[in-house]
TIPA-324179 format. One record per residue: residue in three letters; residue number from 1; x, y, z of N, C-alpha, C in turn. Coordinates in steps of 0.001 Angstrom, whole numbers. Example, Ala and Ser with C-alpha at 12.3 -4.5 7.8 and 13.67 -1.06 7.14 Angstrom:
<site res="ala" n="1" n_xx="13190" n_yy="-5690" n_zz="7800" ca_xx="12300" ca_yy="-4500" ca_zz="7800" c_xx="13200" c_yy="-3300" c_zz="7800"/>
<site res="ser" n="2" n_xx="12850" n_yy="-2250" n_zz="7080" ca_xx="13670" ca_yy="-1060" ca_zz="7140" c_xx="12900" c_yy="30" c_zz="7870"/>
This chain:
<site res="unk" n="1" n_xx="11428" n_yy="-8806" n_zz="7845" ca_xx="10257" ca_yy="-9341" ca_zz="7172" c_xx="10325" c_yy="-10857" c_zz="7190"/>
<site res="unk" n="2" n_xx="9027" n_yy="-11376" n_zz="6863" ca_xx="9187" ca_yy="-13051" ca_zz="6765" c_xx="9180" c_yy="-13113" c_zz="5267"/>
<site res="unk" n="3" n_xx="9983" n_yy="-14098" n_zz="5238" ca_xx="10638" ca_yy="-15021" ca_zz="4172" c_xx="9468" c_yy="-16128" c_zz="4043"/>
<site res="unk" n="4" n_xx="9121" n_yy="-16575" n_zz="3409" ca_xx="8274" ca_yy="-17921" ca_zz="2620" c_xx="8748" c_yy="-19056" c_zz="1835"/>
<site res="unk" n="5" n_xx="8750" n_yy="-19692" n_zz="2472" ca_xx="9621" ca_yy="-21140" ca_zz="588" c_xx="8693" c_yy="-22334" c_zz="550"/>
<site res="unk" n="6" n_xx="8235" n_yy="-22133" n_zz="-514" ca_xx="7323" ca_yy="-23100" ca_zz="-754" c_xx="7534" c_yy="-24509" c_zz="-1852"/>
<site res="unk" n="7" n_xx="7137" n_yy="-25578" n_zz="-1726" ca_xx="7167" ca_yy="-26961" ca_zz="-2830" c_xx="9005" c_yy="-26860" c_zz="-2664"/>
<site res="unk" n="8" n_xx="9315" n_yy="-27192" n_zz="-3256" ca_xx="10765" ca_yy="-27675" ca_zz="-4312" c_xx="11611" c_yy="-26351" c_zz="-3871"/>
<site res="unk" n="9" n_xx="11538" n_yy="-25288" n_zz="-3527" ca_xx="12069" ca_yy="-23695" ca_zz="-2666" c_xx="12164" c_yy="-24713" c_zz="-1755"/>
<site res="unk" n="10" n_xx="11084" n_yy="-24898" n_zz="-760" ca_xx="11678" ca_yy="-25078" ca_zz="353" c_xx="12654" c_yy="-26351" c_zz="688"/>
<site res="unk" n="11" n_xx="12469" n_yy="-27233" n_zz="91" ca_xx="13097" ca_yy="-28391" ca_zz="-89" c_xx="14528" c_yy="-28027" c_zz="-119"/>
<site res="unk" n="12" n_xx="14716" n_yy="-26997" n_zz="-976" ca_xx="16425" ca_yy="-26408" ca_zz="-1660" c_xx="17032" c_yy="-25738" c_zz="-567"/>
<site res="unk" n="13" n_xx="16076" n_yy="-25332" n_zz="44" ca_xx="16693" ca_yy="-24427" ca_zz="914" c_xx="16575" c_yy="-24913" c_zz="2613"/>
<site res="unk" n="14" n_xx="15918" n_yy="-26002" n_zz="2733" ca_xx="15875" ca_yy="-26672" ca_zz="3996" c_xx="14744" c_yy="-25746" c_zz="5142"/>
<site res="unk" n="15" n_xx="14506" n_yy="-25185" n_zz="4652" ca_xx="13289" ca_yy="-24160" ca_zz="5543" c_xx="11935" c_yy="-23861" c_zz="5237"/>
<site res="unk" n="16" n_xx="10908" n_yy="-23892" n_zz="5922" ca_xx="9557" ca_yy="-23279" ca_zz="5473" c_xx="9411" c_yy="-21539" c_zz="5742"/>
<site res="unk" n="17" n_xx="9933" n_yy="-21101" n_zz="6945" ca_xx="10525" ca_yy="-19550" ca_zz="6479" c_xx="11330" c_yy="-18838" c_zz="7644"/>
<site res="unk" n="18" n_xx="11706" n_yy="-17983" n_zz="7406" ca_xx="12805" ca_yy="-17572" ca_zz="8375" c_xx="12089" c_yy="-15510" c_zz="8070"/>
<site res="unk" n="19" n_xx="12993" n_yy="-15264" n_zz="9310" ca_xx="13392" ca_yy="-13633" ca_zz="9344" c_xx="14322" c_yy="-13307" c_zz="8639"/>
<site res="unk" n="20" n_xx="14295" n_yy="-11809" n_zz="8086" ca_xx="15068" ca_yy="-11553" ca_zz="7165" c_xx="14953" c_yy="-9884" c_zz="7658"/>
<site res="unk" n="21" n_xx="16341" n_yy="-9813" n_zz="7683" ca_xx="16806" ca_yy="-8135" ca_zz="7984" c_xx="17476" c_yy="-7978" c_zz="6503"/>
<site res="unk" n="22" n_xx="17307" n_yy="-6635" n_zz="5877" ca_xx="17401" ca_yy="-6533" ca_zz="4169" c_xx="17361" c_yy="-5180" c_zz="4028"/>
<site res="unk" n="23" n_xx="17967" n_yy="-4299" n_zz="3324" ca_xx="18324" ca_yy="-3709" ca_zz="2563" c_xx="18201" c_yy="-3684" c_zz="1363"/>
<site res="unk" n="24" n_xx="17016" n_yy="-4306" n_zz="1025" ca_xx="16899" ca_yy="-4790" ca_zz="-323" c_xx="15699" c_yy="-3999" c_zz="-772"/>
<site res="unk" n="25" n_xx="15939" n_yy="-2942" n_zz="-2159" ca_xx="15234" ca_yy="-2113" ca_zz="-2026" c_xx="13722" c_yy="-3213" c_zz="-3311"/>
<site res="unk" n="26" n_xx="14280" n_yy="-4144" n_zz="-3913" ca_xx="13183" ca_yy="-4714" ca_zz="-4795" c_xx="12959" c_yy="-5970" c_zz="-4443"/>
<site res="unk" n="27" n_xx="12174" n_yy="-6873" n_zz="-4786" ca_xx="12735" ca_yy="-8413" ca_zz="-4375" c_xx="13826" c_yy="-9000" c_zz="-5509"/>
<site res="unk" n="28" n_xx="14100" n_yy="-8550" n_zz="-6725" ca_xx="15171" ca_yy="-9135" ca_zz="-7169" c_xx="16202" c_yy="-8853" c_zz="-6629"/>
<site res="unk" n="29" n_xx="16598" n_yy="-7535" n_zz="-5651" ca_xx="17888" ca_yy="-7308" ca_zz="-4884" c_xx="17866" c_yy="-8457" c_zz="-3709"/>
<site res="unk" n="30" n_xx="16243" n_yy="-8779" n_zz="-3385" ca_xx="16115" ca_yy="-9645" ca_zz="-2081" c_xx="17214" c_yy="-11123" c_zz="-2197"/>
<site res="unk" n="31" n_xx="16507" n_yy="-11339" n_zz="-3594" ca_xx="16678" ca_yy="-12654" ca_zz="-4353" c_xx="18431" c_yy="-12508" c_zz="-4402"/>
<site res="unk" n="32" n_xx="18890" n_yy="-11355" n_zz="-4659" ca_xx="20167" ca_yy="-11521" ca_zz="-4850" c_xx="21363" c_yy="-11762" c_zz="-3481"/>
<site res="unk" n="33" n_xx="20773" n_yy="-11127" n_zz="-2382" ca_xx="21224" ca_yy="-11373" ca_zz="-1053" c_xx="21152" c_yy="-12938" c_zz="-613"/>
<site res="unk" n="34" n_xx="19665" n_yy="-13354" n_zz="-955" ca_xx="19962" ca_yy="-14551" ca_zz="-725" c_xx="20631" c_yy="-15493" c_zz="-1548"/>
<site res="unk" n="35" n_xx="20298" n_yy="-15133" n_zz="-2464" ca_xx="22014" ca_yy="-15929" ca_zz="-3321" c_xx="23069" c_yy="-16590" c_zz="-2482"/>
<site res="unk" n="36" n_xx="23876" n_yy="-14462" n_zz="-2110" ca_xx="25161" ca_yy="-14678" ca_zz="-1893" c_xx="25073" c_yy="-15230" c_zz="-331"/>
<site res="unk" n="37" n_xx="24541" n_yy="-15435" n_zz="171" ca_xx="24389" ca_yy="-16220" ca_zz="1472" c_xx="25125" c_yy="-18150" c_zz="2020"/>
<site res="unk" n="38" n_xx="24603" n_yy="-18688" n_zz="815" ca_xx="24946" ca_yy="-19935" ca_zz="969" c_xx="24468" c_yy="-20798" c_zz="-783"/>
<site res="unk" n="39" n_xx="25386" n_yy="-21902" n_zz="-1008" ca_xx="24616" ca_yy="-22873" ca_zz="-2166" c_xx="23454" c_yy="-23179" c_zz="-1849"/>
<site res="unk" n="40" n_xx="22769" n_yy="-23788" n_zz="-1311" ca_xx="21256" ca_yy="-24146" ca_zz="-1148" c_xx="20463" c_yy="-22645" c_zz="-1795"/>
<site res="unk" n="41" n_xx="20890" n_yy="-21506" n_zz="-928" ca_xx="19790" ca_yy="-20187" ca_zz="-1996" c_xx="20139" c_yy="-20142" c_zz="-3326"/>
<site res="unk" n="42" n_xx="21381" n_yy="-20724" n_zz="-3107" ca_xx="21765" ca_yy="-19974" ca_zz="-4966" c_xx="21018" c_yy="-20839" c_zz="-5958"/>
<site res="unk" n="43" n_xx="20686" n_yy="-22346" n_zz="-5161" ca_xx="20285" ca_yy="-23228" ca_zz="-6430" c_xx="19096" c_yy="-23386" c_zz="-5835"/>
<site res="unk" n="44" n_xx="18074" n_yy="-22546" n_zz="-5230" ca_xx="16871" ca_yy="-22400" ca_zz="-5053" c_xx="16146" c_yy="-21289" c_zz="-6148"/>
<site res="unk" n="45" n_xx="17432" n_yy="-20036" n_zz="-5951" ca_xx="16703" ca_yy="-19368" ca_zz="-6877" c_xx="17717" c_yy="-19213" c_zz="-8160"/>
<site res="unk" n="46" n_xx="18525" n_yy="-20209" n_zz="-8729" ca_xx="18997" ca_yy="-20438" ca_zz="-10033" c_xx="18123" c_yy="-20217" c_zz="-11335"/>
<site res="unk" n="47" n_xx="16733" n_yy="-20118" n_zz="-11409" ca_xx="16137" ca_yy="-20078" ca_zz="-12667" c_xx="15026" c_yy="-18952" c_zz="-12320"/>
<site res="unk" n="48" n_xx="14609" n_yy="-17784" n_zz="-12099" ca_xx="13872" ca_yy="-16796" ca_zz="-11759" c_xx="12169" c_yy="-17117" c_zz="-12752"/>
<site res="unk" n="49" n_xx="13003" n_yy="-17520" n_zz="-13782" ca_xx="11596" ca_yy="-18025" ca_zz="-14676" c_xx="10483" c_yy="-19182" c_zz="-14342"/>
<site res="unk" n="50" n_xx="10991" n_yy="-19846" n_zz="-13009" ca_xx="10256" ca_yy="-21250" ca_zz="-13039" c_xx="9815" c_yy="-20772" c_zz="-11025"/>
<site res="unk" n="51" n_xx="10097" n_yy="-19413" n_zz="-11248" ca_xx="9351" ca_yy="-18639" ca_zz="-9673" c_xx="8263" c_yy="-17805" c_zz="-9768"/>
<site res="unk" n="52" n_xx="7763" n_yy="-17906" n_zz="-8690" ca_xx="6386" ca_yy="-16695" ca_zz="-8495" c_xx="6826" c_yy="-16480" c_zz="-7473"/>
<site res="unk" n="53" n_xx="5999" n_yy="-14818" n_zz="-7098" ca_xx="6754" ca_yy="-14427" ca_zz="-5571" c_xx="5181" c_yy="-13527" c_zz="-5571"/>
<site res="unk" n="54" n_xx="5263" n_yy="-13707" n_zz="-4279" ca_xx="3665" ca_yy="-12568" ca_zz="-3439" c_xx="4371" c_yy="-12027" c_zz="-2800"/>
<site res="unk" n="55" n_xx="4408" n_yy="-10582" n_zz="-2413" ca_xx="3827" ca_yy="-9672" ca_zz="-968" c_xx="3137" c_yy="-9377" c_zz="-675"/>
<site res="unk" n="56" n_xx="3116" n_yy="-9849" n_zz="707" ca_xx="2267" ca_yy="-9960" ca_zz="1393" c_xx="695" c_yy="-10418" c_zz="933"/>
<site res="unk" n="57" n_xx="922" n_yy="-11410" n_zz="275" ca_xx="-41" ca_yy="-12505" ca_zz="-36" c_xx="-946" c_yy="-12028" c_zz="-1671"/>
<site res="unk" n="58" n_xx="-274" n_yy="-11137" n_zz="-2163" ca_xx="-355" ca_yy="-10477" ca_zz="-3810" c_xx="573" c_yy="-10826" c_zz="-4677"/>
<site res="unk" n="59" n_xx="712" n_yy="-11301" n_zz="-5430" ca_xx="1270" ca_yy="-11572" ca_zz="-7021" c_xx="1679" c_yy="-10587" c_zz="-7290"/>
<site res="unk" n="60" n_xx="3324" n_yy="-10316" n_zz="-7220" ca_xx="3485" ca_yy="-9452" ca_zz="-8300" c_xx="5093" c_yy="-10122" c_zz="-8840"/>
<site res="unk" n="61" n_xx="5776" n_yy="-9475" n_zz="-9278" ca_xx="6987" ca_yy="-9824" ca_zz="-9996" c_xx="8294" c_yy="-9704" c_zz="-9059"/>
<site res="unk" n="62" n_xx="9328" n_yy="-9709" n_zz="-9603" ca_xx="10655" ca_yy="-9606" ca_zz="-9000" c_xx="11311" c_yy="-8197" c_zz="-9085"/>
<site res="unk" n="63" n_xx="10781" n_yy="-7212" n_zz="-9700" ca_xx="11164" ca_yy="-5693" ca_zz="-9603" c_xx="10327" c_yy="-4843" c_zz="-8815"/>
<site res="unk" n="64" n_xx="9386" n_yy="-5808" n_zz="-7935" ca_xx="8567" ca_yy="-5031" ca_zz="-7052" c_xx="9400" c_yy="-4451" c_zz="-6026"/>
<site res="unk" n="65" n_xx="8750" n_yy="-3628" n_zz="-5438" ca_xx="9112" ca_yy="-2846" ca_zz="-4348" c_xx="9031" c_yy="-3720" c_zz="-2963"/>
<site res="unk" n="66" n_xx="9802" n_yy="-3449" n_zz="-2157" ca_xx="10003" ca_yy="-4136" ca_zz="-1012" c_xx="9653" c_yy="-3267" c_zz="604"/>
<site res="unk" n="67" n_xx="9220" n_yy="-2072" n_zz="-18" ca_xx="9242" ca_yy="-813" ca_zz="1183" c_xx="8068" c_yy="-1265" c_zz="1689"/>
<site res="unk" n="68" n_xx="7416" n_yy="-1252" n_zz="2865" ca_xx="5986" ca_yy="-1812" ca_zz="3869" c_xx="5999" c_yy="-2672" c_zz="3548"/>
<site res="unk" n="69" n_xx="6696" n_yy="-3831" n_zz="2735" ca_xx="6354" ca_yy="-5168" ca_zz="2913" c_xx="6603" c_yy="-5920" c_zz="4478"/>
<site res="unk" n="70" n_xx="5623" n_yy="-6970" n_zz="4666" ca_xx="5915" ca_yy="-7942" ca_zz="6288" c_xx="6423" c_yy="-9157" c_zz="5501"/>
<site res="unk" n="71" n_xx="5450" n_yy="-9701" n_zz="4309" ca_xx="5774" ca_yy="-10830" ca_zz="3983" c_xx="6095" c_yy="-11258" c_zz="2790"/>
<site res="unk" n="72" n_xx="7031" n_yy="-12089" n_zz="2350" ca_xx="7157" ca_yy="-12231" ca_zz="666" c_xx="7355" c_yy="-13838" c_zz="755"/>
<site res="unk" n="73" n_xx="6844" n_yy="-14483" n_zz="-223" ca_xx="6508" ca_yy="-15832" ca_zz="-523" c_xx="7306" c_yy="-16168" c_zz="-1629"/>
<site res="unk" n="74" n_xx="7779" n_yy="-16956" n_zz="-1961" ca_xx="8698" ca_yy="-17675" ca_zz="-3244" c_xx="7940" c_yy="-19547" c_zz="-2967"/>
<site res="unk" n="75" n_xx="7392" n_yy="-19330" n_zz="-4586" ca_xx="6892" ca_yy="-20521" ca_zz="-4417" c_xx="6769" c_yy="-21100" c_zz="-6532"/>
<site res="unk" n="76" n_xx="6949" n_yy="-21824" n_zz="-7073" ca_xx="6983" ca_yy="-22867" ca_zz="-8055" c_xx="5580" c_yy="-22254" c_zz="-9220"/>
<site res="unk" n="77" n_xx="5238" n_yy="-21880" n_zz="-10048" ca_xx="4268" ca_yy="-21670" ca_zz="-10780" c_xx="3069" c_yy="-22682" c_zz="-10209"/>
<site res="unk" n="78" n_xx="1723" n_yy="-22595" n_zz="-10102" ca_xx="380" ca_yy="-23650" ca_zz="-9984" c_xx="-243" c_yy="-23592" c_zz="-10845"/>
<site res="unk" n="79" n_xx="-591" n_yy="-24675" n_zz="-10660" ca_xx="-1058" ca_yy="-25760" ca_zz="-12255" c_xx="-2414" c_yy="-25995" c_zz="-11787"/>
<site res="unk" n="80" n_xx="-3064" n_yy="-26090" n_zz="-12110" ca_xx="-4960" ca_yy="-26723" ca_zz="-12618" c_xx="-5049" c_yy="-27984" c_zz="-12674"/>
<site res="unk" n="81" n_xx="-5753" n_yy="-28654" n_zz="-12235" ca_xx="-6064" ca_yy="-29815" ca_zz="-12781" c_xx="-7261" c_yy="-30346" c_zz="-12313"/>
């Protein structure tokens, strides 16, 4: 699947998005693989509260399901103004 990193994500993590082979049956298991990968993921996704995540271009949370997903996005809460 494709990976997404958006604002201050991608910055942490040096990428706008990559492939991802996973075993990850939710995106918080996703989130947790990329953790253990390298420091840059771990202190990308260090605070889960100050993230939003889409599949495949829908809003949902971090205990979503990951099965038919292509794409998942990690990107910073958006603000109004």
């Amino acid at each position: 699947m494709d990976v997404l990193y958006f604002a201050w994500v991608r910055e942490r993590i040096g990428i706008p998005k990559e492939q991802v082979q996973t075993s990850a049956a939710t995106v918080a298991d996703l989130v947790d693989e990329l953790r253990s990968r390298e420091d840059r993921y771990a202190a990308a996704f260090e605070d889960l509260a100050a993230l939003r995540v889409a599949l495949d271009q829908e809003l949902t949370d971090f205990n979503a399901p990951l099965e038919g997903v292509r794409e998942v996005a990690f990107f910073p809460p958006m603000t109004g103004g």
